[in-house]
N, C-alpha and C positions, 0 to 999 in steps of 0.2 A: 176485285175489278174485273167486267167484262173483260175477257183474251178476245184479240182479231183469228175471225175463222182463218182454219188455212187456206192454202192454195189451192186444193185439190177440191176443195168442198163447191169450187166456182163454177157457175154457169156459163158465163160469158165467152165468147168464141175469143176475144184479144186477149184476155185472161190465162184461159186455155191453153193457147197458142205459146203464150209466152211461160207458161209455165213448163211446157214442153221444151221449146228452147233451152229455159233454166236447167232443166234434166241435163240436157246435153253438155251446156257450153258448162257443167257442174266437172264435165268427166275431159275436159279441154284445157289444154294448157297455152299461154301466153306464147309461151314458142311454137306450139302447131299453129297458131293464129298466124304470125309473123313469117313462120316459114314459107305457109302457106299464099301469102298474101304481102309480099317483099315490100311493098306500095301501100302499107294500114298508112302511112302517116298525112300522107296526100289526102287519103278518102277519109279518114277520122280526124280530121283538123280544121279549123278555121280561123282565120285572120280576118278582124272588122278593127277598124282603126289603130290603135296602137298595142291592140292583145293579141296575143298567139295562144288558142287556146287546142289542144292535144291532147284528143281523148282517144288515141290510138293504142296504147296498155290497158284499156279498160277490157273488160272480157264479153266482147261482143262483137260480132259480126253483120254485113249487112242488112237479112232477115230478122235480127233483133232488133236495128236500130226501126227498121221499117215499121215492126210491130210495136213500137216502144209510142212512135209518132202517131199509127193509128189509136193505140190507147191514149193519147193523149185528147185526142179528136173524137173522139166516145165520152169523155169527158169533159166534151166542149169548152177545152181551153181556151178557144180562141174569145169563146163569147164572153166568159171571166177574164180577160185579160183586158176587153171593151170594158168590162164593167167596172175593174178595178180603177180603170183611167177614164171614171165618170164622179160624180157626187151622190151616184147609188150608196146604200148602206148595208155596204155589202160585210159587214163587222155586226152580226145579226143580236148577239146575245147583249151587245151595247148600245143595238139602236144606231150606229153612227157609219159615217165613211170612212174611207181606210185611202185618205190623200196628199199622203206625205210627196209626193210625184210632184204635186204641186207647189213645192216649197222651190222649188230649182226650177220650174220654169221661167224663161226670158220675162221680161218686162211688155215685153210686145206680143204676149201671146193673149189678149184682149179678148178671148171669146169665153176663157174662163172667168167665175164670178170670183173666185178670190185672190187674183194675182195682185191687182191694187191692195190691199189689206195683208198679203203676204211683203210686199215690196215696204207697204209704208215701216211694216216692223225691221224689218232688215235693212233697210235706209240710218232707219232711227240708232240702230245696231253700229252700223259701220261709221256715223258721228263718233259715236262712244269711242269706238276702237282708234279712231284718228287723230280724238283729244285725247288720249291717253297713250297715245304713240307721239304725238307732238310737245307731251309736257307739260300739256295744259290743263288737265283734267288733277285736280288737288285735293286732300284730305283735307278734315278739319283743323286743322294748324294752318293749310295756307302750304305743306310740304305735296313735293312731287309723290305720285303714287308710284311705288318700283316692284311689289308685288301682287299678285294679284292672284286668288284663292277660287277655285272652284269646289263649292261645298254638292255635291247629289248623290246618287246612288243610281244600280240598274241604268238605263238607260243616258239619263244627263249626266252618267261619268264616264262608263265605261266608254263612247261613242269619241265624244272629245279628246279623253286621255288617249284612244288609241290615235287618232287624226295628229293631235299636237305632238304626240311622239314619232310618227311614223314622216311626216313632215319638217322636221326640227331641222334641216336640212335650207329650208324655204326660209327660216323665220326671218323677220324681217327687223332691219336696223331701224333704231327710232331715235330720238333726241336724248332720251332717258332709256336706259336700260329699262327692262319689266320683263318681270319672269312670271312665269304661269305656274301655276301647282294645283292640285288635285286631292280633294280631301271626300271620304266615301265612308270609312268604317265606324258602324255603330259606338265602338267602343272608346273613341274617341283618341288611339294610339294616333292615329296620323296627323294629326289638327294638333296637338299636342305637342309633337316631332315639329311642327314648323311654326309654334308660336316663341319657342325658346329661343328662333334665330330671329321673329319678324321683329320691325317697330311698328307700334300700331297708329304712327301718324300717317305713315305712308305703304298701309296695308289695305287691300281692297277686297271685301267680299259676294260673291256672285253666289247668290243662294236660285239653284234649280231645280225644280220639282213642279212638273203638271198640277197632280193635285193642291198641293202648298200646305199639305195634310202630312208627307213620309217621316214618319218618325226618325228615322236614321240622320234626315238632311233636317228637320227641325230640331235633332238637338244639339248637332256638332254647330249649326247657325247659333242656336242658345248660348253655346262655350263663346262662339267667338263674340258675339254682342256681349255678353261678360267681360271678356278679355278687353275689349274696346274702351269700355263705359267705367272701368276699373281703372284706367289709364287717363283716358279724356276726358270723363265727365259723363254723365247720362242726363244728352242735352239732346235737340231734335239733328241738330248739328252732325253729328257724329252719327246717325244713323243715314240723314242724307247724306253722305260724303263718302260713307263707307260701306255702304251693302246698295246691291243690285240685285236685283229678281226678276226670273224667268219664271211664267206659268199661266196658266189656264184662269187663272182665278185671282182679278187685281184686286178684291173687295179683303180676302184675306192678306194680299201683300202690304195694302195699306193699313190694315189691320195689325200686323206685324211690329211695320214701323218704316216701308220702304216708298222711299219718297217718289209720286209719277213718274217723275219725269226718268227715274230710274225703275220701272219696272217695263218690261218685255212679255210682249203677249203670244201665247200658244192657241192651239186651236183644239177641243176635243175632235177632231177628225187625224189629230198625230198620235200614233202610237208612242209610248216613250222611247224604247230602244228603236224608232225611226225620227227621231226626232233632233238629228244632230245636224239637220240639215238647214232649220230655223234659229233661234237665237239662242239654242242648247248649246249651238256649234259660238257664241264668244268666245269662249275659250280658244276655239281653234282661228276664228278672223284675227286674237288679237298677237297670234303666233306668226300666222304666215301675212298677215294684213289685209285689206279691204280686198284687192284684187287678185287675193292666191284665194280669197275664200268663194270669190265672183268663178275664179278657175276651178275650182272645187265641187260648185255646183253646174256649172258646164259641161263637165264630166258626167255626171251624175245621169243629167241631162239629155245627153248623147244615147246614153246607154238604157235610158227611158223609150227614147226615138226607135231604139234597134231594136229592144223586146218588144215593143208593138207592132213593128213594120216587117223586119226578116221571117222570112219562110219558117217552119222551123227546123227545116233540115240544117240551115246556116245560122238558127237564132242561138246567141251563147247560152244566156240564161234558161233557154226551155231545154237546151242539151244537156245541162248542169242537172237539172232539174231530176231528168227524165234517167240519163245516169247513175243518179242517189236511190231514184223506186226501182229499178235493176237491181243494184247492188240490193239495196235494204231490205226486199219483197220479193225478190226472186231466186236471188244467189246469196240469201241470208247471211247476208252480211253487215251486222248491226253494231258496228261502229265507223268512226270515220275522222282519219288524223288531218290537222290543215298543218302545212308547215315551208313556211316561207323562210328563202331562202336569203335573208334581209335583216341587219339587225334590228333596222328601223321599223321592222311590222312584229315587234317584242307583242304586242298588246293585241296581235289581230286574232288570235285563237281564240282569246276571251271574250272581244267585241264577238263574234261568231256564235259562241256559246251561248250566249243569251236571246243573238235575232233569231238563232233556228229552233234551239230549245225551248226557249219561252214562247215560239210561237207556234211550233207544230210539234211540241208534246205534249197532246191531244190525245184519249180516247174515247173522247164523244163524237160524232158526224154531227155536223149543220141538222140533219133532221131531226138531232136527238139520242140519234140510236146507237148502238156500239161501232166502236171503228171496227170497218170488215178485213183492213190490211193494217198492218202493225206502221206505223206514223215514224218519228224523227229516229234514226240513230243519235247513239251518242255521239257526240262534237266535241276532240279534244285539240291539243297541240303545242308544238312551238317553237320557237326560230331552227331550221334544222341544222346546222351546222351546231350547235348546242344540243339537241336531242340527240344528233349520232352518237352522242356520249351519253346518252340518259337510256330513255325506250325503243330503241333503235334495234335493241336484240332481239323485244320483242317482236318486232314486224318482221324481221328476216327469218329467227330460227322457233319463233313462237307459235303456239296450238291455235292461237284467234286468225281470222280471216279478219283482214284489215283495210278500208278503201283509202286513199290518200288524196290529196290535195298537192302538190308542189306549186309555191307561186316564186316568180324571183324578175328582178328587173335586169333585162340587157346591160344597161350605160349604166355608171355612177363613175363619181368623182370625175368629175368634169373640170377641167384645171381652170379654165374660167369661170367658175362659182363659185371658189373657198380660196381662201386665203392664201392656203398654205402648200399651194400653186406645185411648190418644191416637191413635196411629197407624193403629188398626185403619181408618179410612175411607179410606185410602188405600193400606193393602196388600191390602182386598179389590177395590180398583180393579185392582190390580197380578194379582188370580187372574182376575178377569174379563176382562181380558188374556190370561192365558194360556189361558183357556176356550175364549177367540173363536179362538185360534189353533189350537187342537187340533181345533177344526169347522173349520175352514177349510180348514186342511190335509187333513183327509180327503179335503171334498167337493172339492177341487181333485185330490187323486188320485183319487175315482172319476170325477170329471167332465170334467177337463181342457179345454180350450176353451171349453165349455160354460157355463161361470163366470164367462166374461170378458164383459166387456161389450162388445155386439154393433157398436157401431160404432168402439172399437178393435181389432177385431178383421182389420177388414175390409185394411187397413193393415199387418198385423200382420208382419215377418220370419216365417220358419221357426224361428228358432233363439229366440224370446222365444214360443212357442207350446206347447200341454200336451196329450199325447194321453189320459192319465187313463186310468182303467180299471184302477188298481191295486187291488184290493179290501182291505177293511179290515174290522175289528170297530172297535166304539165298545162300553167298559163306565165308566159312570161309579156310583159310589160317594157315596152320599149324603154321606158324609165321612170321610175318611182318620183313622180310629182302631185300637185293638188289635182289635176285635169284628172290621169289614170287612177289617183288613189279613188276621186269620187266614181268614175265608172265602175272599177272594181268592186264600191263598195256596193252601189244599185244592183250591179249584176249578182251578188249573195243576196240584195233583199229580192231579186224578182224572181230565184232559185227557191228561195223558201216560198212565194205564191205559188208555181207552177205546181210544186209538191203538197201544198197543202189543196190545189183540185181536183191532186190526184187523189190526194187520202180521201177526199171530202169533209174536211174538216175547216174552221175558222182561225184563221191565223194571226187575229186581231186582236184578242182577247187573252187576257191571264188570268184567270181565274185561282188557278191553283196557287199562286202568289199570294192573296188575300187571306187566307183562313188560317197560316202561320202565324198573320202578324194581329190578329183578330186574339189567338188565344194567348199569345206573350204578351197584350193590353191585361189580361184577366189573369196571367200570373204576377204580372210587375208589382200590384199593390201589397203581395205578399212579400217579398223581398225587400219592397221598401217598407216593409213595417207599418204601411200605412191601412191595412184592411183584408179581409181574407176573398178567396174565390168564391163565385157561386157554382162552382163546376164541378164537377165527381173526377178525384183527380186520382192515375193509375196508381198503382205500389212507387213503380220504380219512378215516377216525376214528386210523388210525395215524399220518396225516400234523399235524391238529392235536395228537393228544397230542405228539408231536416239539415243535412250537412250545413249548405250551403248556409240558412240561419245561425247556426253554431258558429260554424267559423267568423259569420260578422260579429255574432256577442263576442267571441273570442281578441276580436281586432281592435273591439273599444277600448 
């Protein structure tokens, strides 16, 4: 694989500039920053509606930021940011637009051509979600539906399962209980695990997939229309009543077996892991209900408004952005932990893993040509108050250079929203616990020693000691609802734009996704005994399918 040239090989004067900088702020410590400069937090911070986001621990100074924003302006952000919030097709290697923005736009924003046809599907959507919240929406028996199964993968799972989990807080009471579940794995363990509990009179299945082609989501769908028609009959009946579809393509939903009036339409101008904001997101309307998902997109929304409008010394998402090509390109620093300080954002590491990786782990440029700066770090994470007891040792006393993410919400447990009213004085003790923890934990990686108290210090091993100087963001959230989760969640996808015009790269496309599941088509027939490959296959893939055959002769 083409390697990105280094830094030093660069011509450019902002290039340059900033690589010089990196030299320096390489041999700088987070405490000469802060010493120096008592007030980083005022100058490296901003507040735009209900986010505090504080990039004051990060390792940079005001001539960095300055050089950071003229690089950005060399790479005429601004005019890619016009154009991303057009029906350009700016998604080059598909031909297509990249207008997921538009999925969340008001009803009244009329000058767009697809807001009526985005509205009618999300209309049609939020009926669904109200007869089946009201009781009325029945399987083939004629019985109430009480579960209800999202079958996808990639994008139409990960997006929803983390919304509907991180949400759960919202869900809303309905006439009939219904519980939402999540089914993704090839192998069919999961769909498996919750058929042994469902009935299948009053089980409901949401089959999602753009193409309507994913293998993973066409066969664990297969198991369950087995499971159904094994039980009720394989009658038109029982497909109407019980399967629902999301996708690009009604010709094969009907094809299928999924009745109109139950299929949900996509647009190929949504990328999948953007795509939770359309009727990907059922799952998550029929959690929080019609109007936390209307608040969900509002947020989103909002935060649509401010990456195009704010300057970018105050814009969140270009500071995000601009931030991560510091860290990643300058101060090589090529990974990057998110870790919220929230139970309820269990899933947000993963949903992240796939919008920044799958879309800017890239080493091609738009022109074709090799990437000349090295593209995404790795994206891992997870709730930290659980990881201080996992990977935690190694961000403090470990050899990697590590950037962070801290997210955590001010408010929770609101004694007038749950039930159990009684308790609240003491589970808002139990957040302010994990508050104190999520400050601490930064300032101990940017500060390390420094923190400790000065006269056990003195005493102190090497090996119980902290060099700090990891940098971090801090954003906290006035309080973790549909409104902030969607802002928060637009502000990660308009961070992964900003960074992929800096790479110059396409951040629409997955390519590298395809050709795994291209050659597991051409091994499958061999395994199933049904035909051999036409492929030159290596020792070691010949040598497990060998096993792998024996052992099935073995199992008969």
């Amino acid at each position: 694989m083409n390697q990105p040239v280094e830094l030093t090989t660069r011509s450019n004067p902002v290039d340059q500039q900033l690589t010089t900088l990196a030299e320096q702020y390489k041999n700088i410590h987070l405490n000469e920053l802060f010493k120096n400069h008592p007030a980083r937090f005022k100058q490296f911070s901003v507040q735009h509606n209900n986010i505090t986001f504080d990039f004051s621990k990060q390792r940079i100074g005001v001539e960095v930021l300055d050089a950071l924003i003229q690089f950005a302006q060399e790479k005429d952000l601004d005019q890619w940011i016009k154009r991303l919030f057009s029906d350009e097709q700016i998604n080059l290697t598909e031909q297509r637009a990249a207008m997921h923005w538009a999925l969340r736009l008001p009803h009244d924003q009329q000058q767009h051509r697809v807001v009526d046809e985005v509205h009618r599907q999300l209309d049609r959507m939020y009926a669904l979600v109200e007869k089946i919240h009201a009781g009325q929406y029945r399987g083939a028996t004629g019985e109430v539906i009480c579960d209800v199964v999202n079958i996808g993968v990639g994008g139409s799972d990960l997006g929803p399962l983390m919304v509907s989990h991180a949400l759960s807080d919202f869900q809303v009471k309905t006439e009939k209980p219904v519980q939402v579940h999540f089914v993704s794995t090839i192998d069919g363990s999961q769909l498996s695990d919750l058929l042994h509990t469902f009935r299948p009179e009053t089980t409901l299945f949401i089959i999602s997939s753009k193409s309507f082609g994913t293998i993973d989501t066409l066969s664990n769908a297969q198991t369950a229309r087995c499971w159904l028609e094994n039980s009720l009959g394989k009658t038109p009946t029982v497909l109407k009543c019980h399967f629902v579809g999301v996708s690009t393509k009604p010709e094969k939903m009907t094809q299928w077996g999924i009745a109109a009036e139950n299929q949900f339409l996509l647009w190929d101008w949504v990328g999948g892991r953007y795509s939770l904001w359309s009727c990907i997101g059922l799952p998550i309307a029929l959690t929080i209900g019609v109007d936390g998902f209307k608040q969900f997109l509002a947020g989103a929304y909002q935060m649509d408004e401010h990456f195009q409008h704010a300057r970018f010394e105050q814009n969140i998402p270009v500071l995000m952005g601009l931030l991560g090509v510091w860290n990643n390109n300058f101060l090589d620093i090529h990974t990057h932990a998110v870790l919220p300080y929230d139970g309820r954002l269990k899933y947000f590491a993963a949903y992240l893993q796939q919008l920044e990786m799958e879309s800017n782990g890239k080493s091609v440029q738009r022109d074709g040509q090799a990437a000349q700066l090295n593209t995404c770090p790795i994206v891992w994470g997870e709730v930290g108050p659980n990881a201080q007891h996992a990977f935690y040792q190694l961000l403090h006393q470990g050899t990697h250079s590590v950037s962070c993410d801290f997210i955590a919400p001010v408010q929770r447990y609101n004694a007038n929203q749950f039930t159990y009213a009684q308790n609240a004085e003491t589970l808002i003790e139990q957040h302010h616990l994990a508050l104190s923890n999520c400050l601490a934990q930064s300032r101990l990686l940017a500060f390390g020693n420094e923190v400790l108290d000065p006269a056990e210090l003195a005493d102190l091993p090497a090996y119980k000691q902290y060099t700090g100087n990891q940098p971090s963001t801090t954003m906290l959230l006035s309080e973790l609802n549909p409104y902030s989760l969607g802002a928060l969640i637009a502000l990660y996808e308009h961070k992964v734009f900003v960074q992929s015009v800096m790479w110059n790269i396409n951040p629409f496309d997955q390519w590298g996704v395809e050709k795994g599941k291209e050659i597991a088509n051409q091994l499958l027939p061999i395994l199933n005994g049904t035909g051999q490959t036409q492929i030159p296959l290596d020792s070691s893939t010949q040598g497990l399918i060998e096993i792998l055959l024996a052992k099935f002769e073995n199992s008969l």
